[in-house]
N, CA, C and O atoms as CSV, one atom per row, in Angstrom:
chain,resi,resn,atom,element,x,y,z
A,1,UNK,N,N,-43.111,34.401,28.154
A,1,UNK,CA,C,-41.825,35.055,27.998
A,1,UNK,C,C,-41.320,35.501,29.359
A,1,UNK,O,O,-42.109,35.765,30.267
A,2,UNK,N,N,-39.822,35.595,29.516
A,2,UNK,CA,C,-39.461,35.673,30.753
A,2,UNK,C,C,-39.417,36.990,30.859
A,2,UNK,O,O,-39.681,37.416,31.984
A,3,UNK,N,N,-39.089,38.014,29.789
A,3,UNK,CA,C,-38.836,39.115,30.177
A,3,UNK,C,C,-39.091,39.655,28.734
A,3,UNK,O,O,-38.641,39.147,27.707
A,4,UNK,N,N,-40.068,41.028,28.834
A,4,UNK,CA,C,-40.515,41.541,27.510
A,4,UNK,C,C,-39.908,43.441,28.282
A,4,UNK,O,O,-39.975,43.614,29.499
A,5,UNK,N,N,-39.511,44.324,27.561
A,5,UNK,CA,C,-38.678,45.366,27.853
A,5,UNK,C,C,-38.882,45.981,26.275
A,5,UNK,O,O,-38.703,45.612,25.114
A,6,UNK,N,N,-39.266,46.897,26.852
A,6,UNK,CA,C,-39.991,48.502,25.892
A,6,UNK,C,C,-38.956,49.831,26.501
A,6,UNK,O,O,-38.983,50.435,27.574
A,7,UNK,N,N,-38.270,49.931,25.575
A,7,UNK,CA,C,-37.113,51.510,25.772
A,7,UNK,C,C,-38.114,52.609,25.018
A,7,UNK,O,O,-38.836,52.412,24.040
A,8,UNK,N,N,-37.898,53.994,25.893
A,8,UNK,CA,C,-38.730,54.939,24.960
A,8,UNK,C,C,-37.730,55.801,25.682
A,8,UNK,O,O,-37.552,55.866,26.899
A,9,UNK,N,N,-36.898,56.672,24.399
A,9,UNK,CA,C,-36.338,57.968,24.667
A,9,UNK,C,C,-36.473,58.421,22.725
A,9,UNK,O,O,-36.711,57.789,21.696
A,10,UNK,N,N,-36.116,60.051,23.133
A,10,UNK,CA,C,-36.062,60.521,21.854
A,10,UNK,C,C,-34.780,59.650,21.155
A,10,UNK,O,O,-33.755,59.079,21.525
A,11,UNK,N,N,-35.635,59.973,19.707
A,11,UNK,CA,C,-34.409,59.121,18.605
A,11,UNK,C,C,-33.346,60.468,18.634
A,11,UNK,O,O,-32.123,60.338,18.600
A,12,UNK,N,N,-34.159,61.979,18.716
A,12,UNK,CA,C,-33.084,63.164,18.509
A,12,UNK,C,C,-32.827,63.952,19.790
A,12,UNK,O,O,-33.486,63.938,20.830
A,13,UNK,N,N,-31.800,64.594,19.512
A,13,UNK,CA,C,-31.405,65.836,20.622
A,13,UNK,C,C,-30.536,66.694,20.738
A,13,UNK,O,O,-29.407,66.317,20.422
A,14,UNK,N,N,-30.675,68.036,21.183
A,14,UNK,CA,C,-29.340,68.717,21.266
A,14,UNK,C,C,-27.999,68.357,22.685
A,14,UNK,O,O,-27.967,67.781,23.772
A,15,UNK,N,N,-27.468,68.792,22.173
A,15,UNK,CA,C,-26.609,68.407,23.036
A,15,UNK,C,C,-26.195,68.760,24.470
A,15,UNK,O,O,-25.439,69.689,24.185
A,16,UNK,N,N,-26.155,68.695,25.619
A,16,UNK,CA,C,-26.461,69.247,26.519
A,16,UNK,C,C,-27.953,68.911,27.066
A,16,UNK,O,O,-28.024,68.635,28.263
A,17,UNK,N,N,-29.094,68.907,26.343
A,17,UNK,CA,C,-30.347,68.851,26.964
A,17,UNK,C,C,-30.753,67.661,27.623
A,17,UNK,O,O,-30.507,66.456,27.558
A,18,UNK,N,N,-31.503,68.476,28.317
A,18,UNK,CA,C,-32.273,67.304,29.390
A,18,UNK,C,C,-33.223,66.375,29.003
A,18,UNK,O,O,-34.412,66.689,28.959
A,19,UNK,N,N,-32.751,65.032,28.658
A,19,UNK,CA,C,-34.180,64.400,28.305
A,19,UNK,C,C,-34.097,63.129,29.387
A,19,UNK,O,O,-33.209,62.911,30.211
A,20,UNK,N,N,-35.692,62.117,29.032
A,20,UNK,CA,C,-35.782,61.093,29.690
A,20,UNK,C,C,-36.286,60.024,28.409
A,20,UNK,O,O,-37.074,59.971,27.465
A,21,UNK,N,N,-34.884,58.968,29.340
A,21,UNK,CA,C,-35.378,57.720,28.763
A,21,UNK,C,C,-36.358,57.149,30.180
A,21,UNK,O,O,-36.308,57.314,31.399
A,22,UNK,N,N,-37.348,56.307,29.088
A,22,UNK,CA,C,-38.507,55.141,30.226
A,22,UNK,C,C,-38.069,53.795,29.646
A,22,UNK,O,O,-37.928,53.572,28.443
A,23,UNK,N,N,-37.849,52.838,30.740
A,23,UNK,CA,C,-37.894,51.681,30.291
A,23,UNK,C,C,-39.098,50.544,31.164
A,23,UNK,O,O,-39.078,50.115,32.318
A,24,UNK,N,N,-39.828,50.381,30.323
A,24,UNK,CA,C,-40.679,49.352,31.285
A,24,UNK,C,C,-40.539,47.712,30.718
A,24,UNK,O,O,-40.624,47.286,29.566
A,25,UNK,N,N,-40.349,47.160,31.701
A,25,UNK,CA,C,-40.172,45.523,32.223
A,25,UNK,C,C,-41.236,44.811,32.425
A,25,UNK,O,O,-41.854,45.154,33.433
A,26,UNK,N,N,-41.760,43.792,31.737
A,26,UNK,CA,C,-43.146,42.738,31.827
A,26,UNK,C,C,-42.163,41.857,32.201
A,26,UNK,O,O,-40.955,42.062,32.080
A,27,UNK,N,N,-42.730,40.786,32.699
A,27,UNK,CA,C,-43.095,39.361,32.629
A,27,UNK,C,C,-44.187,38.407,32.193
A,27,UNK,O,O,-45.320,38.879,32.295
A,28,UNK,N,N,-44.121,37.470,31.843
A,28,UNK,CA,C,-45.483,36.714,31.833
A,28,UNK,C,C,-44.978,35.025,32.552
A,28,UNK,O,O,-45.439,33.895,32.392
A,29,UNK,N,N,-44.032,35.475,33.228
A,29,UNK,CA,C,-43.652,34.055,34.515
A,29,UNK,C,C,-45.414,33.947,35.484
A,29,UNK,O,O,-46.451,34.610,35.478
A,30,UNK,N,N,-45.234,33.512,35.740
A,30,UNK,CA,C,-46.336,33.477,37.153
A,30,UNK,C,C,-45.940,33.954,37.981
A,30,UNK,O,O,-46.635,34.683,38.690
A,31,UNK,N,N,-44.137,33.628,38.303
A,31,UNK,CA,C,-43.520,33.357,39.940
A,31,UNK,C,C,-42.883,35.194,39.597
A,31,UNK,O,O,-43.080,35.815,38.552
A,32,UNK,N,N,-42.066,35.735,40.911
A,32,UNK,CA,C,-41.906,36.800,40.587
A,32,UNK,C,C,-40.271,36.587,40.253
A,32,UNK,O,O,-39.647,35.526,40.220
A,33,UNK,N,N,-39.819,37.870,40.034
A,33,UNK,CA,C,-38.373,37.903,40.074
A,33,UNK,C,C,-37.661,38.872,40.750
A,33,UNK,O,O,-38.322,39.900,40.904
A,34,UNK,N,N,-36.425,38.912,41.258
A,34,UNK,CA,C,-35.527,40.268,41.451
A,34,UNK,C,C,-35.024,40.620,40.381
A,34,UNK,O,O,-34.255,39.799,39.881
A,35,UNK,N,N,-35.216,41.745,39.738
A,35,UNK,CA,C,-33.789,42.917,39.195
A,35,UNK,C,C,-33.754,43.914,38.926
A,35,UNK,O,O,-34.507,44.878,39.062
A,36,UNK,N,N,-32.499,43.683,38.351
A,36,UNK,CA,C,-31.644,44.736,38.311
A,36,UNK,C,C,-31.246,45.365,37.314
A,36,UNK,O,O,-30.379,44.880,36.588
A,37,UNK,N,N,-31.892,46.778,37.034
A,37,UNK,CA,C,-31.517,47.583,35.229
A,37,UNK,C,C,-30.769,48.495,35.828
A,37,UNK,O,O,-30.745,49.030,36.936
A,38,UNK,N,N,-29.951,48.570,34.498
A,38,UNK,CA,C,-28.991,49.573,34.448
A,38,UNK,C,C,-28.680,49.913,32.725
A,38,UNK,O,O,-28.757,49.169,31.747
A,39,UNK,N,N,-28.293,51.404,32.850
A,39,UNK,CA,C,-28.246,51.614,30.962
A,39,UNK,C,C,-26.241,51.461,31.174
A,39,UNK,O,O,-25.408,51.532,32.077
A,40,UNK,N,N,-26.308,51.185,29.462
A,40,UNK,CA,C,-24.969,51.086,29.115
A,40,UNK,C,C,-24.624,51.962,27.873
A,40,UNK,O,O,-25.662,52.112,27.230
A,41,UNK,N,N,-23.636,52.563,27.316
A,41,UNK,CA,C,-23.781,53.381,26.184
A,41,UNK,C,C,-22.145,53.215,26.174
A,41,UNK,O,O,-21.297,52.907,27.012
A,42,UNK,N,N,-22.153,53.723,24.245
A,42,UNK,CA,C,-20.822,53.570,23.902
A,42,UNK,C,C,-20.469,55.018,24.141
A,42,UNK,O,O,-19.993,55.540,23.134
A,43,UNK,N,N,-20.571,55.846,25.227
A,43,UNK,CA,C,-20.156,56.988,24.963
A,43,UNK,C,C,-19.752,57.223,26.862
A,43,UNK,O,O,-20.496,56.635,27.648
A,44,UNK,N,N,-18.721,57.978,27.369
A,44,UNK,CA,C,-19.026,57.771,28.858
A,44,UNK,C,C,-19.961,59.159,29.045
A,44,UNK,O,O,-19.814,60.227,28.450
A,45,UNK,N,N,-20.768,58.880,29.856
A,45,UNK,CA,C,-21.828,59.551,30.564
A,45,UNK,C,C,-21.636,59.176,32.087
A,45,UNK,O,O,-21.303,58.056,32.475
A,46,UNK,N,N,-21.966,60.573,33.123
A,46,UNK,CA,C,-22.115,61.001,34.526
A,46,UNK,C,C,-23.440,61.145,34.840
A,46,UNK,O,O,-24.262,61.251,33.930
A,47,UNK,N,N,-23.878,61.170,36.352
A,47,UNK,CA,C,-24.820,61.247,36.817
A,47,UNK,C,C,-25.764,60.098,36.602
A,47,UNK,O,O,-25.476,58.918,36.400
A,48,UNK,N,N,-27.196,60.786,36.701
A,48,UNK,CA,C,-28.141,59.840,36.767
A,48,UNK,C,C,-28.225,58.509,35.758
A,48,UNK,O,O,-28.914,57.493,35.837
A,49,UNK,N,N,-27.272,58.925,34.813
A,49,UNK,CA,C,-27.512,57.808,33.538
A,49,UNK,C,C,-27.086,56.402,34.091
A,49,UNK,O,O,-27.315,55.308,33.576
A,50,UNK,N,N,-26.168,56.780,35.684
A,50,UNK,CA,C,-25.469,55.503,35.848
A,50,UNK,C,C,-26.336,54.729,37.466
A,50,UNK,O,O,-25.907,53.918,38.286
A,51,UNK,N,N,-27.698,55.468,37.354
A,51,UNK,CA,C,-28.395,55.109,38.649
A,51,UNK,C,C,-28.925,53.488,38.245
A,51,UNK,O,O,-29.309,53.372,37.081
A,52,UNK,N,N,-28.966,52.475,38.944
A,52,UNK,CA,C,-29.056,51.514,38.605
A,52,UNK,C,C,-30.582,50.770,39.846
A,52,UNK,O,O,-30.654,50.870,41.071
A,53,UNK,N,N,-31.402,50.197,39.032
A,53,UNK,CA,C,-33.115,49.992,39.681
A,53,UNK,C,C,-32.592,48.579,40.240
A,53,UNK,O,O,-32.002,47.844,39.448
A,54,UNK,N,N,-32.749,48.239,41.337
A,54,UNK,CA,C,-33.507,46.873,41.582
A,54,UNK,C,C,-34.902,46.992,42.254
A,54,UNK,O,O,-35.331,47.924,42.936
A,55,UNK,N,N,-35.434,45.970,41.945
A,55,UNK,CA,C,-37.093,45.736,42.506
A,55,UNK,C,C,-37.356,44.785,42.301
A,55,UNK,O,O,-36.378,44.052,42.153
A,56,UNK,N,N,-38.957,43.988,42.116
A,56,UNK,CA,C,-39.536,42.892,42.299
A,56,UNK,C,C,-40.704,42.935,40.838
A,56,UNK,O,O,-41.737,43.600,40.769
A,57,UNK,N,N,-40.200,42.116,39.907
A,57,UNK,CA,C,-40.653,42.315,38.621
A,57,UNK,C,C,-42.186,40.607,38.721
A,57,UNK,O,O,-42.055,39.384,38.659
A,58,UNK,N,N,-43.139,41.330,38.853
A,58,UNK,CA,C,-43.910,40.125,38.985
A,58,UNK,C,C,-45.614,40.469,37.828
A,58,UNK,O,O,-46.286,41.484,37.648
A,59,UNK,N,N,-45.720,39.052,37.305
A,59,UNK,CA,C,-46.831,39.419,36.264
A,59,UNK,C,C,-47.615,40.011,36.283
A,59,UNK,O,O,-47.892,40.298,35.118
A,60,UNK,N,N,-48.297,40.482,36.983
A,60,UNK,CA,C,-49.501,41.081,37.315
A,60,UNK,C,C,-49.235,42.817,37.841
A,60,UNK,O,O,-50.180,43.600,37.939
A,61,UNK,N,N,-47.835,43.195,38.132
A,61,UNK,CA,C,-47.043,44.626,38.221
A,61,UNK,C,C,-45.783,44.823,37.427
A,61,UNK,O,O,-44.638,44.532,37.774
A,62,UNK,N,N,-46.283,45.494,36.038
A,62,UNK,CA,C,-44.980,45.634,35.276
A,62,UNK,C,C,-44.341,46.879,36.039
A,62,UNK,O,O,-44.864,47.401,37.024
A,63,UNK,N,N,-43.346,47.219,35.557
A,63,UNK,CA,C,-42.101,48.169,35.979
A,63,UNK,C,C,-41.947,49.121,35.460
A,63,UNK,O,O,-41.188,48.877,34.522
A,64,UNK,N,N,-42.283,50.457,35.470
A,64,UNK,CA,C,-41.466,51.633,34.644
A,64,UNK,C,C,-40.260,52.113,35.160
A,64,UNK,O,O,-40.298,52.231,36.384
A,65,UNK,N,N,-39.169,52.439,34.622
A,65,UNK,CA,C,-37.958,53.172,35.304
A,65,UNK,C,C,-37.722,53.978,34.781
A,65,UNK,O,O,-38.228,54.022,33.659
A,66,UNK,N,N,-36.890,55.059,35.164
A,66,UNK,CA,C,-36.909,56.438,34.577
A,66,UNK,C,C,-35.173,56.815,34.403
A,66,UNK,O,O,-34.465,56.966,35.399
A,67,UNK,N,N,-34.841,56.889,33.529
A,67,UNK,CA,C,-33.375,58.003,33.393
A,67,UNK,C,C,-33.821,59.156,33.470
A,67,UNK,O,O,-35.027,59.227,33.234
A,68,UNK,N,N,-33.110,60.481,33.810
A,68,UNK,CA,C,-33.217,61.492,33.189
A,68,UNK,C,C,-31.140,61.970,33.022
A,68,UNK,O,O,-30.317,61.743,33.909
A,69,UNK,N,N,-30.885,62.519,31.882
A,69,UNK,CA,C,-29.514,62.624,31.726
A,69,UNK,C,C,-29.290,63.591,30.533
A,69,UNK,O,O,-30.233,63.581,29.742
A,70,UNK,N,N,-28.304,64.395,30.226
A,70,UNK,CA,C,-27.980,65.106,29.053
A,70,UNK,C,C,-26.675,64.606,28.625
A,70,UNK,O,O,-25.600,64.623,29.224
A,71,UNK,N,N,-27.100,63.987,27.027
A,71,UNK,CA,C,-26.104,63.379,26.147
A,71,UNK,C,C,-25.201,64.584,25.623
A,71,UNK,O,O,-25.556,65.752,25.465
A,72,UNK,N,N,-24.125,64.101,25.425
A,72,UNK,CA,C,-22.822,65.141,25.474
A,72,UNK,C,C,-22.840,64.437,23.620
A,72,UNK,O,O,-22.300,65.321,22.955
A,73,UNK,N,N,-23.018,63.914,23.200
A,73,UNK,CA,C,-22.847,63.731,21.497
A,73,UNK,C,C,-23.838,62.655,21.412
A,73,UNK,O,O,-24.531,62.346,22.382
A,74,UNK,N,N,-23.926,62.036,20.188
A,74,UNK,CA,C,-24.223,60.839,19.929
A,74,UNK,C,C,-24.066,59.959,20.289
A,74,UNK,O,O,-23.040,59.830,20.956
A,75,UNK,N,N,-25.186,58.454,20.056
A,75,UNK,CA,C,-24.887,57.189,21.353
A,75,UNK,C,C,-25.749,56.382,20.948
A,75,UNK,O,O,-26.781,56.614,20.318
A,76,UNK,N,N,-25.238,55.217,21.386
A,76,UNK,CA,C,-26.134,54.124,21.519
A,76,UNK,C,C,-26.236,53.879,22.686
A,76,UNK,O,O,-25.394,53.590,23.536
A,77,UNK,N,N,-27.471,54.021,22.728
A,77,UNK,CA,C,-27.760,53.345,24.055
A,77,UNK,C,C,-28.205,52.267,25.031
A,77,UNK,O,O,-29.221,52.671,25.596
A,78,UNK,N,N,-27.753,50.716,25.574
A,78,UNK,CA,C,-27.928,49.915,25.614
A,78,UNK,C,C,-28.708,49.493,27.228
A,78,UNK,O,O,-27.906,49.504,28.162
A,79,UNK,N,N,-30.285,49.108,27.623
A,79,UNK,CA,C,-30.821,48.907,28.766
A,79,UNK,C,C,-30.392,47.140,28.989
A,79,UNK,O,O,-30.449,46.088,28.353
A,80,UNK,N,N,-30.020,47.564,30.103
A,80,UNK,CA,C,-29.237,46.034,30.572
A,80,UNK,C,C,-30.520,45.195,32.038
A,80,UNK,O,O,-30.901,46.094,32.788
A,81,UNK,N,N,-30.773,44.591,32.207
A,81,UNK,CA,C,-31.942,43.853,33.353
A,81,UNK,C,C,-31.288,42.414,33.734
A,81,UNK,O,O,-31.299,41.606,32.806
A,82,UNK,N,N,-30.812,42.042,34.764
A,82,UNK,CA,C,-30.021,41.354,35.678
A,82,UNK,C,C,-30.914,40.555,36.459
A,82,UNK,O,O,-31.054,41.085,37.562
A,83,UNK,N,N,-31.596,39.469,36.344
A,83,UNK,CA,C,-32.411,38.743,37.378
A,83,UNK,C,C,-31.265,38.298,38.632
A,83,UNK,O,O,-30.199,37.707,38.461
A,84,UNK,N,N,-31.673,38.636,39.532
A,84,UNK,CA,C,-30.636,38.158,40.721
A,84,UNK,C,C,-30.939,37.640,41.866
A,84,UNK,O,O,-32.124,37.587,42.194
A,85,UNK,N,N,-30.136,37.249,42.539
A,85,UNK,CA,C,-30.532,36.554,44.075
A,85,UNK,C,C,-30.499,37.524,44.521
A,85,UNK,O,O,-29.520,38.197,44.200
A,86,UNK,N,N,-31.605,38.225,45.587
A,86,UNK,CA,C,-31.545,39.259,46.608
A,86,UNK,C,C,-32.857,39.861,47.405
A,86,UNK,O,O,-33.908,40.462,47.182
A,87,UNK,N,N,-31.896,39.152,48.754
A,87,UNK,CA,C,-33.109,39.173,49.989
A,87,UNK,C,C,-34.131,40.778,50.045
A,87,UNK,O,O,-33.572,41.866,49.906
A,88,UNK,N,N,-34.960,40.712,50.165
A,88,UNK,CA,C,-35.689,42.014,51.095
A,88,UNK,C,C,-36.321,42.496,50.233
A,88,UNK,O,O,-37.177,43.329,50.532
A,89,UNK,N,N,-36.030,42.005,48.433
A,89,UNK,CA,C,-36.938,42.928,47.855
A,89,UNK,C,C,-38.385,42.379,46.986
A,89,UNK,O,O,-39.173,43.116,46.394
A,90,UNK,N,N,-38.454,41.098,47.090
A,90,UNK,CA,C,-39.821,40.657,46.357
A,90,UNK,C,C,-40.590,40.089,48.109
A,90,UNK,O,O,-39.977,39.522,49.013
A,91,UNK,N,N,-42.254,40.551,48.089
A,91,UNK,CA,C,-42.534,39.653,49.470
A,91,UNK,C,C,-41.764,38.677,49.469
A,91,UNK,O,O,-41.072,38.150,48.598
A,92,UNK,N,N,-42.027,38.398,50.985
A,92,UNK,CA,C,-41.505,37.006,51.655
A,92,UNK,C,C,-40.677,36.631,50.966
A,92,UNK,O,O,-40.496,35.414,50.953
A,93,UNK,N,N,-39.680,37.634,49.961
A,93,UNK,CA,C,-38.306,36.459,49.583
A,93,UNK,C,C,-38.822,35.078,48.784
A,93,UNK,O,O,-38.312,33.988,48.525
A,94,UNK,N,N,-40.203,35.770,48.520
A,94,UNK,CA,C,-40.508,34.396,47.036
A,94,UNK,C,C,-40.127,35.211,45.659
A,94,UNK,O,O,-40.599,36.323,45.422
A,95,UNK,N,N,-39.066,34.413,44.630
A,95,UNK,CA,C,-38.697,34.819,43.828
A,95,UNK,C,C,-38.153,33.926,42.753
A,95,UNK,O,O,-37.532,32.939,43.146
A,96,UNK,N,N,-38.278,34.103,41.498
A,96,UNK,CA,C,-37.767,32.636,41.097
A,96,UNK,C,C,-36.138,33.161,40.348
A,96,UNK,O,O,-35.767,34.318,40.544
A,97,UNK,N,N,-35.379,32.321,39.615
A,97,UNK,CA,C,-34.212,32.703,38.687
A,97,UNK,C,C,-34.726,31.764,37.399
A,97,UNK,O,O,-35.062,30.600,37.614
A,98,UNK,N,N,-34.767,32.285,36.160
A,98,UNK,CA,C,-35.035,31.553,35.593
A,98,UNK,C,C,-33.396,30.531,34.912
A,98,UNK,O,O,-32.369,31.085,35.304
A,99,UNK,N,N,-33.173,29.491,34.202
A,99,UNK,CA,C,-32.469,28.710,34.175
A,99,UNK,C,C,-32.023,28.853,33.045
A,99,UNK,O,O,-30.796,28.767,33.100
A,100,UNK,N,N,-32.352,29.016,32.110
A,100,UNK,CA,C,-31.708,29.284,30.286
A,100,UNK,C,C,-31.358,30.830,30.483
A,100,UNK,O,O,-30.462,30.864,29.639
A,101,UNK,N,N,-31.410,32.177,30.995
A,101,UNK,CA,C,-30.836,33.071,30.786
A,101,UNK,C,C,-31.388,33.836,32.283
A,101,UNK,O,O,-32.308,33.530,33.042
A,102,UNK,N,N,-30.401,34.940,32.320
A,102,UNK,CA,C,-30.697,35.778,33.435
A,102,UNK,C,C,-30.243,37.061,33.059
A,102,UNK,O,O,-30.419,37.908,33.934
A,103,UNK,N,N,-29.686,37.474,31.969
A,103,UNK,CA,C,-28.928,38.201,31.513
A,103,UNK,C,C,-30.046,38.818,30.688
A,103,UNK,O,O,-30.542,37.749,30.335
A,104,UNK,N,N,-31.003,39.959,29.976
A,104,UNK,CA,C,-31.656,40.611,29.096
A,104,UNK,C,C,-31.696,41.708,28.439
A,104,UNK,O,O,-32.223,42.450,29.268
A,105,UNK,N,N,-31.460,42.488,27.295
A,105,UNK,CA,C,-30.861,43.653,26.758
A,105,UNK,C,C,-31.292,44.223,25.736
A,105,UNK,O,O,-31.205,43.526,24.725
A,106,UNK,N,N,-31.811,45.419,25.570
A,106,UNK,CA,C,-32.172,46.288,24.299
A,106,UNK,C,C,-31.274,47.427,23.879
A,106,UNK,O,O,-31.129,48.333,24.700
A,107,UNK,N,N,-30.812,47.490,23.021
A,107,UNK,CA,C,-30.606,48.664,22.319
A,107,UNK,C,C,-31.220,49.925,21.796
A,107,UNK,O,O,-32.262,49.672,21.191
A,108,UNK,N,N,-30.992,50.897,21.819
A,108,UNK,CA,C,-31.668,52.021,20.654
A,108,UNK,C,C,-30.555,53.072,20.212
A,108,UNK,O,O,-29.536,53.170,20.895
A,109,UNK,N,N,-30.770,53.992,18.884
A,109,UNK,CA,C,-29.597,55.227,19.398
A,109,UNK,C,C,-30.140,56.594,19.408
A,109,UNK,O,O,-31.366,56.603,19.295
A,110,UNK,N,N,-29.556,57.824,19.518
A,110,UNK,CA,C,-29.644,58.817,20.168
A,110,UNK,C,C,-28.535,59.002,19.379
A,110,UNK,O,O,-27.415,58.493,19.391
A,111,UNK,N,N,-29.459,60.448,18.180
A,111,UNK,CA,C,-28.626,61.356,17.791
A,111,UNK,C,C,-28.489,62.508,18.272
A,111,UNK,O,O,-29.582,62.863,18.713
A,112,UNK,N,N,-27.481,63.519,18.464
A,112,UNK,CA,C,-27.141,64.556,19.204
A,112,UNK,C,C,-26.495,65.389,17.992
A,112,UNK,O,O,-25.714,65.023,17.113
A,113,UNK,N,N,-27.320,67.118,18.346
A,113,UNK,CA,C,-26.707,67.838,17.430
A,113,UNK,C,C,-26.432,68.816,18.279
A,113,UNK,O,O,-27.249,69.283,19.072
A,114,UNK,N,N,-25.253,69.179,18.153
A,114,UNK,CA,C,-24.149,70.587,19.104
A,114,UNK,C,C,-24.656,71.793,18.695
A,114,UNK,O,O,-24.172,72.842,19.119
């Protein structure tokens, strides 16, 4: 599989509070990859929610990334992962793209009580 992605945040919350979503990123390519996560939600959210990871996603070192953010209501929340061309961040600029998709995405939601 090119890309296996595990979301863990609370299903609940009050509103205002501080929580963290984790998202961790496998592969089981051999070769490595660049990217790039970023969360998406049907609700607009500020700050850290909109910090966006690139790194070097390779089989043998999966990825944890961290949000931390306070939901203003209810949401879905959507983790987005971008394989991309980009120098400096896997060694020596060995990296592969895979060819049927580059694009990868999970959902979850997040209820919020005021």
């Amino acid at each position: 599989r090119v890309m296996i992605m595990d979301i863990q945040v609370p299903s609940r919350a009050n509103a205002n509070e501080l929580i963290t979503l984790k998202l961790t990123l496998q592969t089981e390519l051999r070769e490595c990859m660049v990217v790039k996560a970023y969360l998406r939600s049907n609700t607009t959210m500020d700050g850290s929610f909109n910090h966006v990871f690139t790194s070097c996603l390779c089989e043998d070192y999966p990825r944890n990334l961290f949000w931390n953010f306070k939901p203003k209501s209810s949401m879905i929340i959507t983790a987005v992962v971008d394989v991309i061309r980009e120098l400096n961040i896997c060694p020596n600029d060995k990296a592969v793209i895979p060819i049927n998709a580059n694009r990868f995405y999970t959902s979850t939601s997040l209820l919020t009580y005021k």
